[in-house]
Backbone bond lengths (Angstrom), bond angles and torsions (degrees), N, CA, C in turn:
res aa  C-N    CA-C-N  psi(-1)  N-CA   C-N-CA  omega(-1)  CA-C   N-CA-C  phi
1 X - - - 1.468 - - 1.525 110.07 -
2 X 1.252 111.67 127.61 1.266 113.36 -178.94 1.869 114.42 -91.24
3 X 0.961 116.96 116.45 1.516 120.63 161.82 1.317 127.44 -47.71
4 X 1.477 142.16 123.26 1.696 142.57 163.47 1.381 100.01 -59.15
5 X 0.780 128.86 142.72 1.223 130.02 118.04 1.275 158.52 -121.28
6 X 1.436 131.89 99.93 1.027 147.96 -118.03 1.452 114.46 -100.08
7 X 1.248 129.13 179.07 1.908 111.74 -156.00 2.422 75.01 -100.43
8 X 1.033 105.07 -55.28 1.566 103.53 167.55 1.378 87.47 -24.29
9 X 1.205 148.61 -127.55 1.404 173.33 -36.96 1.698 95.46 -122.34
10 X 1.569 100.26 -44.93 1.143 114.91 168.38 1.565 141.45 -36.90
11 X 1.287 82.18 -64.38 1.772 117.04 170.59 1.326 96.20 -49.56
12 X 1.544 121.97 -74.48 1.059 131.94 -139.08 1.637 117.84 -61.93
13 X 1.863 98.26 -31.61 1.612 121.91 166.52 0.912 115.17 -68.99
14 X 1.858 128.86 -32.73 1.103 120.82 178.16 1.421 128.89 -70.01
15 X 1.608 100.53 -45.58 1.234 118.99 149.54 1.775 137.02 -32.90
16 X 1.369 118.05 -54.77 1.257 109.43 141.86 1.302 141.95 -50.35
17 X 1.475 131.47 -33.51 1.056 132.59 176.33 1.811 130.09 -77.19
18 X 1.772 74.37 -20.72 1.880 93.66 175.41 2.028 94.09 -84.44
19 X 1.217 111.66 -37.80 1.665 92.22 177.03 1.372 122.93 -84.17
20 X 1.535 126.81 -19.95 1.378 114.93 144.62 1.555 126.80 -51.84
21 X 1.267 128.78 -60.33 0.860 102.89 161.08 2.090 159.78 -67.13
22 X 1.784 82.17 -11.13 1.424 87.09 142.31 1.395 142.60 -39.13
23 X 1.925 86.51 -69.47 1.572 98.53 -177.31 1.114 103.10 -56.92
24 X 1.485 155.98 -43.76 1.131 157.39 -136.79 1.619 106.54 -105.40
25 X 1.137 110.07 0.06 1.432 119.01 171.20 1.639 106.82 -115.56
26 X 1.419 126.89 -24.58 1.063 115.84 162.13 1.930 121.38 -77.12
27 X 1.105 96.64 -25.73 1.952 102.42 174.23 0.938 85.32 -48.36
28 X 1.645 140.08 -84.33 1.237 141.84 -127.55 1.370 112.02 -70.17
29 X 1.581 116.59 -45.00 1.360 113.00 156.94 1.392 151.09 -26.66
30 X 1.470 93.16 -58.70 1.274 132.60 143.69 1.717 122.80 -33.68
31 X 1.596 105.92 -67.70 1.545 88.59 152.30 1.495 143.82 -64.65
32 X 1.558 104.06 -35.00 1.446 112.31 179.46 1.740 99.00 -62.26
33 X 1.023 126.94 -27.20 1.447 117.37 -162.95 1.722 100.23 -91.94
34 X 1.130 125.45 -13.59 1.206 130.20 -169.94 1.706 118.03 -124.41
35 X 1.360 86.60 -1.83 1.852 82.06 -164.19 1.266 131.77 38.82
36 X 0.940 118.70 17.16 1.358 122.54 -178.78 2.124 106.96 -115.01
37 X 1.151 119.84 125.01 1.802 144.19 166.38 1.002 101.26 -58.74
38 X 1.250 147.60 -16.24 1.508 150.66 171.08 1.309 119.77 -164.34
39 X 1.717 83.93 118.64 1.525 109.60 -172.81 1.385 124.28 -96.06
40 X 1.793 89.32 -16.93 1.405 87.06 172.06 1.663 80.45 177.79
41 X 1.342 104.14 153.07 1.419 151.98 176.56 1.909 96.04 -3.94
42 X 1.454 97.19 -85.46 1.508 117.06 178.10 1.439 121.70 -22.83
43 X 1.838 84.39 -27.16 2.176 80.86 -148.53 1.626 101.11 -83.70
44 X 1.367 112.22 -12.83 1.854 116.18 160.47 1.165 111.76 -169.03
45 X 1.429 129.06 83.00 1.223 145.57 155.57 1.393 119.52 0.94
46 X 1.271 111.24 -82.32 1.790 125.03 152.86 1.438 116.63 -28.34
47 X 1.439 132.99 -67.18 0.943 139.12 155.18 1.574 117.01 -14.68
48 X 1.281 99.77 -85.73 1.684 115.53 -171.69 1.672 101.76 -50.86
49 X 1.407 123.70 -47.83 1.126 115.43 173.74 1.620 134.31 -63.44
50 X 1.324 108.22 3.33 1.445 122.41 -158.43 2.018 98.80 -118.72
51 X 1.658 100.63 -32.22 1.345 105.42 157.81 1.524 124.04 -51.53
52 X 1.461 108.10 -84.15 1.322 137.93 162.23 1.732 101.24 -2.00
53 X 1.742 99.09 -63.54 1.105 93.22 -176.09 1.846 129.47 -69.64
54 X 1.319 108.27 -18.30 1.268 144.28 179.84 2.018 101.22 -65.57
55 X 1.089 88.12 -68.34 1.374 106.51 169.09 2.088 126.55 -39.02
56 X 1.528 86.41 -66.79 1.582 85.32 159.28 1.649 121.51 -74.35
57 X 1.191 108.47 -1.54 1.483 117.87 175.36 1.734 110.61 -76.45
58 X 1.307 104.70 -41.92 1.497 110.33 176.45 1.542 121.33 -102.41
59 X 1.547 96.35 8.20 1.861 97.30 159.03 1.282 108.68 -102.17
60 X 1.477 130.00 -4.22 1.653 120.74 164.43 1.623 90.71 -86.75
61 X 1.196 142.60 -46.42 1.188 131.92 -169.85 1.235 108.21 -47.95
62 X 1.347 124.28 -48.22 1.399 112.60 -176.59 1.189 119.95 -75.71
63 X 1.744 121.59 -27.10 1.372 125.13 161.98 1.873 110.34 -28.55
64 X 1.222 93.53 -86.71 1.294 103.21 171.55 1.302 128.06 -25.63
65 X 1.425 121.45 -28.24 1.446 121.35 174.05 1.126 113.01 -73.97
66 X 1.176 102.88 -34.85 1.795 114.69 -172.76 1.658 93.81 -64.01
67 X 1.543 111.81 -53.47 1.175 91.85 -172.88 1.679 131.20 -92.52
68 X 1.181 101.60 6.65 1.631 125.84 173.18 2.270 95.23 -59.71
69 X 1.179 87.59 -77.05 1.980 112.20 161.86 1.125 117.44 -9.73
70 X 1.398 98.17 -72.60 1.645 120.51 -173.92 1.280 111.99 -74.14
71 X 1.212 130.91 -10.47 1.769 123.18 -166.89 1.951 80.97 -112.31
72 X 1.073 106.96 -53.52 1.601 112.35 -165.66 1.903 100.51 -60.32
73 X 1.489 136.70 -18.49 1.170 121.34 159.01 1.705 106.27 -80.10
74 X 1.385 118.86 -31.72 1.745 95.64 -179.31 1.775 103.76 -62.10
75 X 1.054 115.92 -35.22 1.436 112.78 -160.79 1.987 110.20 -61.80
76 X 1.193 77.30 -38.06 1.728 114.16 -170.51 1.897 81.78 -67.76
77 X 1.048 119.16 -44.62 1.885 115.78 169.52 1.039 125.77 -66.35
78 X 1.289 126.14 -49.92 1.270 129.01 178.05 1.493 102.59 -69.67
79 X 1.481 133.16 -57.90 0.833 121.60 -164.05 1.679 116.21 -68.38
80 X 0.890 140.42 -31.61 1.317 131.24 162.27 1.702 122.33 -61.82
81 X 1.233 104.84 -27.17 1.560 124.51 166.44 1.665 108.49 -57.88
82 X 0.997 128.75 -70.64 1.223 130.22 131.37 1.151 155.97 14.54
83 X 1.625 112.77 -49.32 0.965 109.43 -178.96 1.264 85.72 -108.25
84 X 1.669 148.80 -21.43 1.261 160.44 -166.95 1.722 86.78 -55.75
85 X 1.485 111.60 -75.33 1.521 133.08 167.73 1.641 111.23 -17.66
86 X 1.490 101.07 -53.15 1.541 84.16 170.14 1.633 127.79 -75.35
87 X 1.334 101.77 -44.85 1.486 94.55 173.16 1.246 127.63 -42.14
88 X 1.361 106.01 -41.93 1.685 106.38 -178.45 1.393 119.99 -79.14
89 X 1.279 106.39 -13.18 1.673 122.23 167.15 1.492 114.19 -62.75
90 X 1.561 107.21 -62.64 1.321 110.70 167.91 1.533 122.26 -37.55
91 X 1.616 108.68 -34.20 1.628 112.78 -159.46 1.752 96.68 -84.62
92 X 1.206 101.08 -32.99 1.500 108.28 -178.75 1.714 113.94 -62.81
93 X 1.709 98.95 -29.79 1.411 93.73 -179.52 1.352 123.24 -85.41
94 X 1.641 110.08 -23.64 1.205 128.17 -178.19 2.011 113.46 -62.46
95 X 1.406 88.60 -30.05 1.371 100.43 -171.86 1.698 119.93 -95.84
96 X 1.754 101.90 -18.48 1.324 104.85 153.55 1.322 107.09 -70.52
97 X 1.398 138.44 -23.82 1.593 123.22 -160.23 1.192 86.15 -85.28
98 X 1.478 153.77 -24.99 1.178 130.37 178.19 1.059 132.19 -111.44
99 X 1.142 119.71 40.79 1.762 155.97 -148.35 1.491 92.20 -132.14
100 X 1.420 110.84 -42.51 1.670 115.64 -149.68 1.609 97.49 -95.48
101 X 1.186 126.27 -4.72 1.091 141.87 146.88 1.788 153.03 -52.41
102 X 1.457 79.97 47.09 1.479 102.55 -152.48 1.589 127.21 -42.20
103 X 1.650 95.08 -39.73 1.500 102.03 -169.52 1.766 93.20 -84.72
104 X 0.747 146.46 -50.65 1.646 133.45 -174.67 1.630 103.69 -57.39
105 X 0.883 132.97 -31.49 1.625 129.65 -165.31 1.248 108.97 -101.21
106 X 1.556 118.01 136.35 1.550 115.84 153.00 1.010 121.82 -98.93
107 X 1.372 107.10 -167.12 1.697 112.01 -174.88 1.160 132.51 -55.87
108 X 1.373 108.32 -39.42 1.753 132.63 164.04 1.272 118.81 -72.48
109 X 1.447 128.34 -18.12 1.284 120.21 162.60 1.844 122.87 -87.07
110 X 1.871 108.80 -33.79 0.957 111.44 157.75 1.787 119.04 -59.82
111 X 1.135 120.65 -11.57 1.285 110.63 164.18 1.341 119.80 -97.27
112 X 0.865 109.29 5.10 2.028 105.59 164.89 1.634 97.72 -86.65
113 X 1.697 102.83 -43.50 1.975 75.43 174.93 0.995 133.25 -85.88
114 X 1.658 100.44 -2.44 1.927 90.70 166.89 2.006 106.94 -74.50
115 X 1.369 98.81 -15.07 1.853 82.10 176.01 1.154 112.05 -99.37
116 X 1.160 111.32 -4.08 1.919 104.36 168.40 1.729 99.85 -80.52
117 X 1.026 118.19 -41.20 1.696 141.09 -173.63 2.164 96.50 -52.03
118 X 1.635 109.01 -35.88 1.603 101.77 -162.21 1.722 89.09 -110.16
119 X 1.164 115.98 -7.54 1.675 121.13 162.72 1.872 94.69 -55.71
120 X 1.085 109.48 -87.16 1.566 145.53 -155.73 1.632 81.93 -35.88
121 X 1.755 112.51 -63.54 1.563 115.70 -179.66 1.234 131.10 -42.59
122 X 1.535 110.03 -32.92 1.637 108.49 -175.34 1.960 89.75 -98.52
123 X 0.741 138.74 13.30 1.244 128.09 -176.90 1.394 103.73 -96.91
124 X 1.104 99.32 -46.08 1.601 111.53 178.82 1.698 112.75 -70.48
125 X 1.015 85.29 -31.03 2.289 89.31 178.09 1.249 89.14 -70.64
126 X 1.550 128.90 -40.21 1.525 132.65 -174.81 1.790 95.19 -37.68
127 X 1.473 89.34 -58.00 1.959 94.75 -148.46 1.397 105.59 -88.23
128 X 1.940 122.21 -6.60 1.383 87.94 162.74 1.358 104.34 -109.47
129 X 1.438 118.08 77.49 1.087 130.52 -166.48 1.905 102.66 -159.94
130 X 0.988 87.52 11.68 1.569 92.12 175.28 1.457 124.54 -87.92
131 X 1.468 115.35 171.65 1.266 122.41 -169.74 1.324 130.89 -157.60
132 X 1.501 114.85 152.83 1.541 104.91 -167.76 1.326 100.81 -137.37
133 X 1.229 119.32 120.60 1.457 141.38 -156.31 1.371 111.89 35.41
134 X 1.324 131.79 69.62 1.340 142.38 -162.93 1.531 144.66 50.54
135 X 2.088 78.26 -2.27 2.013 85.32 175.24 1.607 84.87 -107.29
136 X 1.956 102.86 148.92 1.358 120.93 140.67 1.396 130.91 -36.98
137 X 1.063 147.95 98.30 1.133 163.54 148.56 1.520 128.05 -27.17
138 X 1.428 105.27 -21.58 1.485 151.28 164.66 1.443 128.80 -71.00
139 X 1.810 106.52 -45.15 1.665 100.38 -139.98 1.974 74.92 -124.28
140 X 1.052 136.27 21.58 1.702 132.09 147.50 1.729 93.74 92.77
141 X 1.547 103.24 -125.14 1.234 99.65 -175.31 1.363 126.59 -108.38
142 X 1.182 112.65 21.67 1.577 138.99 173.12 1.681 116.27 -82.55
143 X 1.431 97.46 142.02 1.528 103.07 -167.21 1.181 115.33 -96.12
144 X 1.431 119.17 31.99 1.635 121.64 -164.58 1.571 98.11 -82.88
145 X 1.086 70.75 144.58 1.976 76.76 176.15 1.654 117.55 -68.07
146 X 1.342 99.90 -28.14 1.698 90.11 175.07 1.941 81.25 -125.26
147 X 1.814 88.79 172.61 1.628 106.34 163.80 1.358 120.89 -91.14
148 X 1.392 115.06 -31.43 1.821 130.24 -176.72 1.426 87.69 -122.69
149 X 1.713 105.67 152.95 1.339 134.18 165.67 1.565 109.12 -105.57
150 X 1.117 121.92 175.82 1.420 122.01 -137.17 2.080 79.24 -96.85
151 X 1.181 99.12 -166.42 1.443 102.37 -147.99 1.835 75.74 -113.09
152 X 1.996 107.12 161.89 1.256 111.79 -0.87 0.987 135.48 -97.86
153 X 1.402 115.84 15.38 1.839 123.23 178.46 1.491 105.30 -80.92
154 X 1.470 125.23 -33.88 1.898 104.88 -177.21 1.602 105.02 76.25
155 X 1.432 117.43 7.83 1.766 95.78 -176.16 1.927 118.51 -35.23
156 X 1.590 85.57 151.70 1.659 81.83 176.66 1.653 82.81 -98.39
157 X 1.245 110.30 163.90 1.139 109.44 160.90 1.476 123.20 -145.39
158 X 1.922 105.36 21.82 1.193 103.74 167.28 1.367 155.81 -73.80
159 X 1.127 148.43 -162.53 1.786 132.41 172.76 1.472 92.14 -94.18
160 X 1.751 87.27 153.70 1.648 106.07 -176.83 1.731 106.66 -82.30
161 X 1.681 98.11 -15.84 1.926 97.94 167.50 1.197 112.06 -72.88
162 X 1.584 107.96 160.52 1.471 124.94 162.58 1.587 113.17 -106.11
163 X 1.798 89.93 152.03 1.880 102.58 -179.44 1.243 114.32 -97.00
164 X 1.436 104.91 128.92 1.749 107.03 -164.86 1.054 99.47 -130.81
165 X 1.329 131.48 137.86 1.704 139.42 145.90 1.217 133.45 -86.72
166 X 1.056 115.07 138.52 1.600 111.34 -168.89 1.926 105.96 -96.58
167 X 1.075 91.49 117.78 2.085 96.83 -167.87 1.690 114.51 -91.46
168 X 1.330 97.90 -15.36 1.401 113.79 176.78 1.855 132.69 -173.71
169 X 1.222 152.58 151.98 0.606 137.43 -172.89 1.613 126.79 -20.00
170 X 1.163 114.89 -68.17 1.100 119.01 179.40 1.797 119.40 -100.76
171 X 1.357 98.55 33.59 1.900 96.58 -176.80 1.747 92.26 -139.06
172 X 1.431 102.66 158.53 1.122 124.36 157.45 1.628 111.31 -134.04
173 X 1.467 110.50 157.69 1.659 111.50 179.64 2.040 84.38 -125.02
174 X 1.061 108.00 153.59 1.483 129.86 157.80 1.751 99.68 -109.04
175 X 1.741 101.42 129.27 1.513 120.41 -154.97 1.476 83.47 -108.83
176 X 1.446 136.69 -52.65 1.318 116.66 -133.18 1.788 85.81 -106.72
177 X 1.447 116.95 -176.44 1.293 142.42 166.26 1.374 130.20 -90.00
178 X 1.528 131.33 153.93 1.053 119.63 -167.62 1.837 91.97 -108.93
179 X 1.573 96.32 105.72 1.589 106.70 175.82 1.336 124.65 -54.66
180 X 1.279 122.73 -22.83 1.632 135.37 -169.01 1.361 110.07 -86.72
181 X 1.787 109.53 -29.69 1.573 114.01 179.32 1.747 101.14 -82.71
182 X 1.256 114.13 -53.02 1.418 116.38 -176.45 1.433 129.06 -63.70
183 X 1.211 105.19 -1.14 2.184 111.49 -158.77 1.245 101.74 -164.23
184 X 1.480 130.32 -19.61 1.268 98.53 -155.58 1.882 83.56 -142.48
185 X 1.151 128.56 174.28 1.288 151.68 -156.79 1.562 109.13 -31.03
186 X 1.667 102.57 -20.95 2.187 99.50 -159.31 1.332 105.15 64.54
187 X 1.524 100.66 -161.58 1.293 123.47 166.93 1.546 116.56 -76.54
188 X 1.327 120.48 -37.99 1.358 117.27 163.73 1.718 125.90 -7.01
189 X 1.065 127.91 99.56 1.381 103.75 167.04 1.321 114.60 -78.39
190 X 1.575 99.35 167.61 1.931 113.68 -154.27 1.284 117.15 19.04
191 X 1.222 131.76 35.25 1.336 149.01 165.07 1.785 106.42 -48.02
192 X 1.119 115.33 142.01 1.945 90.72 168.94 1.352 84.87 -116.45
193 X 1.667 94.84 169.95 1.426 123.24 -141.84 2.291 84.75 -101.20
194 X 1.356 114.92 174.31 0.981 109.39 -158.58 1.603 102.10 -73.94
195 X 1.174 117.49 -18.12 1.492 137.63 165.43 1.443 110.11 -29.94
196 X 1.630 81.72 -75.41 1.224 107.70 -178.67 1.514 131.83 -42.04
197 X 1.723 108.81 -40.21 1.348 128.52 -151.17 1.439 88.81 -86.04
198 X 1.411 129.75 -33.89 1.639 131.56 179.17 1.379 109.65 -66.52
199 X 1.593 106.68 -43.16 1.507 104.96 -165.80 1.848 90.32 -67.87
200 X 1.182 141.77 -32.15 1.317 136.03 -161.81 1.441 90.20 -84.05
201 X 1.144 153.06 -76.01 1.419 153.08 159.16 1.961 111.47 2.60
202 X 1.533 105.67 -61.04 1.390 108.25 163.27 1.156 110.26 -76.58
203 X 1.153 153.29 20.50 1.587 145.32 -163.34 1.952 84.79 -115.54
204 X 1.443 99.64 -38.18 1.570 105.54 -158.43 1.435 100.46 -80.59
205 X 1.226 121.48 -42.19 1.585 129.08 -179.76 0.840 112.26 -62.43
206 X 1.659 139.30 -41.05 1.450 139.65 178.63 1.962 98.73 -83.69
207 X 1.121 118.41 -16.15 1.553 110.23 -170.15 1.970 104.72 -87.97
208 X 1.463 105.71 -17.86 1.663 105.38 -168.56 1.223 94.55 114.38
209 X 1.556 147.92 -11.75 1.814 120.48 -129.95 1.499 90.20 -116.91
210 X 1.121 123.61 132.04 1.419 118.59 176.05 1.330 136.54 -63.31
211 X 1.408 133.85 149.51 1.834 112.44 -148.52 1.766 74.82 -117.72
212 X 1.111 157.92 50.85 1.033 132.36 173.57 1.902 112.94 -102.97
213 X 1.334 81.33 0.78 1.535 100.04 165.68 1.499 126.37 -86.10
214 X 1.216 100.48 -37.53 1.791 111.01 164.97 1.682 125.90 -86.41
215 X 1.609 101.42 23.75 1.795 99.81 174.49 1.424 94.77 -81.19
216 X 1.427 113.52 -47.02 1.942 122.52 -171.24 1.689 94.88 -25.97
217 X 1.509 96.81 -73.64 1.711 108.15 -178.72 1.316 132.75 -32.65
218 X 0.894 78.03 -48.49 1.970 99.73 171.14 1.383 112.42 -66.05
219 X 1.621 119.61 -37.34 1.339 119.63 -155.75 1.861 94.44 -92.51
220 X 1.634 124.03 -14.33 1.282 124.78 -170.29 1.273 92.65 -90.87
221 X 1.629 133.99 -26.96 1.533 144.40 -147.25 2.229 82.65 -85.83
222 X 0.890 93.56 -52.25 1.915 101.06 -161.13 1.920 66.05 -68.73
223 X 1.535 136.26 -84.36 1.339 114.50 -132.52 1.796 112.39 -46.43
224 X 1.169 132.51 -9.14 1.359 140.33 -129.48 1.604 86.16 -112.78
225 X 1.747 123.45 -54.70 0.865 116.07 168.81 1.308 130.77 -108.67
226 X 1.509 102.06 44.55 1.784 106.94 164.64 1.854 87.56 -101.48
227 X 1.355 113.08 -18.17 1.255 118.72 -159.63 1.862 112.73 -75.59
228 X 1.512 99.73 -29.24 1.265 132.13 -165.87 1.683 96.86 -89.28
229 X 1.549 108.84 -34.51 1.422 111.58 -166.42 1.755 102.18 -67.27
230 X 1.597 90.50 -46.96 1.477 113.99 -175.26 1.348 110.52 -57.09
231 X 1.515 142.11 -27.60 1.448 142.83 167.27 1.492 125.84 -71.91
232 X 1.832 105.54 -26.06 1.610 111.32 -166.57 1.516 71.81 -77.28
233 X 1.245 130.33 -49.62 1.587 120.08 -156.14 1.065 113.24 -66.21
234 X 1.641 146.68 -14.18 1.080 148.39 132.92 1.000 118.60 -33.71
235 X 1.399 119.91 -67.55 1.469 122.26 -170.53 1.511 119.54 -78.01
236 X 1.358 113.49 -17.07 1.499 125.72 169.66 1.601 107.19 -61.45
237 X 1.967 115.33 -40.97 1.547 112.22 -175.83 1.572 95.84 -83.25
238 X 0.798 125.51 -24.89 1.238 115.84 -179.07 2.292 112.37 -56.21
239 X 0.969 74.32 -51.43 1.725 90.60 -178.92 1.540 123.70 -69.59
240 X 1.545 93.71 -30.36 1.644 107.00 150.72 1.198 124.16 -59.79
241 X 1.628 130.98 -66.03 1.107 143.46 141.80 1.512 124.63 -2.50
242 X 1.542 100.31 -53.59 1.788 98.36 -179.07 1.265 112.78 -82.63
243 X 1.678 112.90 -33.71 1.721 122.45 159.00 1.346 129.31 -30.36
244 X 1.271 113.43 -42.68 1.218 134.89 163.58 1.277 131.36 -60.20
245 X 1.465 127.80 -62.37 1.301 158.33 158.96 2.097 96.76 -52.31
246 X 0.923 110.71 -53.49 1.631 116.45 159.34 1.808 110.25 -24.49
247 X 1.616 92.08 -78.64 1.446 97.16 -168.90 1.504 124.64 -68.23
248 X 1.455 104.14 -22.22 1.465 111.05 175.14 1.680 105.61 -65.10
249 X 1.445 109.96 -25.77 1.598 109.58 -164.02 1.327 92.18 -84.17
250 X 1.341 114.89 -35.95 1.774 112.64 176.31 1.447 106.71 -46.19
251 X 1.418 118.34 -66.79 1.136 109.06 -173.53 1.342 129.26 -68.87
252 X 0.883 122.69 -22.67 1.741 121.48 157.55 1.032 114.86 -66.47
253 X 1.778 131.84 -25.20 1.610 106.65 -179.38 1.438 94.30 -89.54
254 X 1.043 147.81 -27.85 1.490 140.42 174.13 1.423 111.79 -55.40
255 X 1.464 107.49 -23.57 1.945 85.41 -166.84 1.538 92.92 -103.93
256 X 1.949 123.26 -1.99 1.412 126.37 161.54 1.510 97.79 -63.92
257 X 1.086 117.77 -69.82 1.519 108.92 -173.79 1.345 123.04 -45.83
258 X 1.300 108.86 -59.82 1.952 94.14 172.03 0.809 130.23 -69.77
259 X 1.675 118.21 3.29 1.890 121.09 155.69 1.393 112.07 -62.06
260 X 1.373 113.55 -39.23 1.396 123.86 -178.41 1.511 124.98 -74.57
261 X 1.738 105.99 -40.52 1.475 113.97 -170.41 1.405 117.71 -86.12
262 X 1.531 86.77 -55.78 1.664 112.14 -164.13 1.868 104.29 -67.82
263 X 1.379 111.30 163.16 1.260 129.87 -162.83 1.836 82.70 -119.34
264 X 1.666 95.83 135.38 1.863 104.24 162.87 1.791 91.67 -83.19
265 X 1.550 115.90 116.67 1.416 105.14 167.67 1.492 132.67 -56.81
266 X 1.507 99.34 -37.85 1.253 116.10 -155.07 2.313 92.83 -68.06
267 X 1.332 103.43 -58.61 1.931 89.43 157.56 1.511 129.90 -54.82
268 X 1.146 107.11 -45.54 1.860 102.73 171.45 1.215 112.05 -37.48
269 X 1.377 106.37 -64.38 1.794 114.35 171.12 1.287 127.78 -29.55
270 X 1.228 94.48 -57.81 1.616 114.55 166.88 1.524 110.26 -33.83
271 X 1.277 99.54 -97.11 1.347 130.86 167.01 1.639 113.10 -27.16
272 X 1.093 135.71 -55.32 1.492 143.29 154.33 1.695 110.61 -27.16
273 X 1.306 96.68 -38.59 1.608 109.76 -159.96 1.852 101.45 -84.93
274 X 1.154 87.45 -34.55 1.474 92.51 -176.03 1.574 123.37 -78.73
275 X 1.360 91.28 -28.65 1.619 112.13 -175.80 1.707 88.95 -78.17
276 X 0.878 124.51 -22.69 2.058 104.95 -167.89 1.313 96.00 -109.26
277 X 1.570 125.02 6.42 1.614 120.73 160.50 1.293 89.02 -94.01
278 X 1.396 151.44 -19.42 1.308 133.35 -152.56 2.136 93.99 -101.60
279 X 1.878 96.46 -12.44 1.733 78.10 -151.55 1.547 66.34 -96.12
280 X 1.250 153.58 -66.87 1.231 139.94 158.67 1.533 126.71 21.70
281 X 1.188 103.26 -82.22 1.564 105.38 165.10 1.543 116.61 -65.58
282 X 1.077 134.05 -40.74 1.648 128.28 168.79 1.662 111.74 -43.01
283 X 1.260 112.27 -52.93 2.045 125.11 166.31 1.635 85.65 -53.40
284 X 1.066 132.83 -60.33 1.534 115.46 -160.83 1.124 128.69 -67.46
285 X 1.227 122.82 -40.92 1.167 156.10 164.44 1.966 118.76 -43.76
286 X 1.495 93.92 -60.64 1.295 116.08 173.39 1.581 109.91 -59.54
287 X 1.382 110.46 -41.28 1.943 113.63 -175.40 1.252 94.22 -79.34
288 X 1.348 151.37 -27.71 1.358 149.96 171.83 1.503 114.44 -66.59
289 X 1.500 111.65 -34.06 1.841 107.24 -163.64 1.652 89.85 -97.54
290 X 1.461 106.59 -27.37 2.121 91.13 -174.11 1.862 92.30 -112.04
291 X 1.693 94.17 76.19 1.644 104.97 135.42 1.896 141.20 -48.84
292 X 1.075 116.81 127.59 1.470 99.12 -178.90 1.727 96.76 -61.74
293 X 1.577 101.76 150.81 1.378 137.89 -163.40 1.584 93.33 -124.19
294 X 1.453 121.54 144.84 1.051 152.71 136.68 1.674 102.83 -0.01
295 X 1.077 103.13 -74.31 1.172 109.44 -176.06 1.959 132.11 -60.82
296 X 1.459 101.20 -6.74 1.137 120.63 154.98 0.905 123.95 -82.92
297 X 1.832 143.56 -18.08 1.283 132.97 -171.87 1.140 93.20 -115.77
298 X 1.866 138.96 4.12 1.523 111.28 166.57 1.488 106.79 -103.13
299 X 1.430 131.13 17.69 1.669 140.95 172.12 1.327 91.64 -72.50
């Protein structure tokens, strides 16, 4: 069977081939002008869905930074808080050892160390009384503005929860300290709080009574928070660690995504170039194959 083919039939092929390659010269445009492999939904299904997912992949990533940040400045609080705590611990002990020194000292000299002794005390209520972006760092998950109340009770008045950040899918870090173990009573009952244990230290120096009984105290008070110092620093490398492991994931989901999104210009170009020699010759081509016909000059 032989086929017609008709100057209609003609057109109509030509016509298609000039709007494929249109469209196919406007995509590319479209990318070159946008840099972007998907402009929209249609243009690869798979694709777009593989972004998307990419996409919510690097909005928990950044979650996590935020909260990588945010836990690593409380730690970065306590722990300098901390070590402040010890120094002045040390000074407190240094100054009970020569407090306890009865026969060299008089009355007037034991009273300079009971006021260096109630210096050292409010300094320290100072620091477990600190804070990092307006929460205590101290008092758990409670919003009190301080962790201890002013003396002579020392209330704690923090939450019995702990503050935790979540650093990655499957991790959490706890940022803050447990104020009650470090400063304030422990588990001890009627224990006094480290406040406390100074103000009894000066109670003894101004009373006659010798403090060489309260260095022990002092010396369990510093082990408790060298002990405490020794955990933020755990949990501080820990948070470093995920910081790290963080940014590496940053950069791999970013260079997943612009495998997916982004356009290599320097081929688009290419390719752009080639496509408007190809739509070029299709216009040329097409004005060459639909000659006027006979049938146009007797209308």
């Amino acid at each position: 069977m032989i086929t017609r083919v008709t100057t209609q039939t003609m057109m109509n092929s030509s016509l298609r081939n000039l709007q494929t390659s249109s469209s196919e010269l406007a995509r590319l445009q479209d990318q070159a002008g946008s840099r972007k492999a998907i402009t929209r939904p249609s243009d690869d299904p798979s694709a777009t869905a593989n972004a998307l997912a990419v996409r919510a992949a690097i909005n928990s990533n950044k979650q996590y930074e935020r909260n990588i940040n945010d836990g690593n400045g409380w730690l970065t609080t306590a722990d300098s808080t901390l070590a402040s705590v010890t120094e002045l611990m040390k000074k407190a002990k240094d100054l009970t050892l020569q407090g306890a020194n009865d026969g060299a000292l008089s009355p007037l000299a034991k009273e300079a160390i009971a006021v260096q002794l109630e210096s050292i005390r409010d300094e320290l209520l100072a620091k477990a009384n600190s804070t990092y972006l307006g929460r205590s760092v101290f008092a758990g998950t409670s919003d009190a503005a301080q962790a201890f109340g002013p003396g002579p009770g020392y209330a704690y008045t923090g939450g019995q929860g702990t503050v935790e950040r979540r650093i990655s899918d499957g991790s959490t870090v706890r940022v803050d300290v447990d104020g009650a173990q470090v400063f304030g009573p422990g588990a001890g009952a009627g224990a006094a709080s480290m406040f406390g244990e100074i103000d009894a230290i000066v109670s003894d120096l101004r009373s006659g009574v010798n403090v060489g009984a309260r260095i022990a105290t002092l010396d369990t008070r510093l082990d408790t928070v060298l002990t405490a110092t020794s955990t933020v620093g755990s949990r501080q490398a820990t948070i470093l660690d995920a910081k790290s492991s963080n940014l590496d994931g940053k950069v791999d989901l970013e260079a997943t995504r612009a495998g997916l999104e982004d356009v290599d210009i320097n081929k688009i170009i290419l390719e752009l170039k080639m496509q408007e020699v190809s739509y070029q010759s299709a216009l040329a081509v097409t004005a060459r194959t639909l000659q006027p016909t006979l049938m146009d000059f007797l209308r």
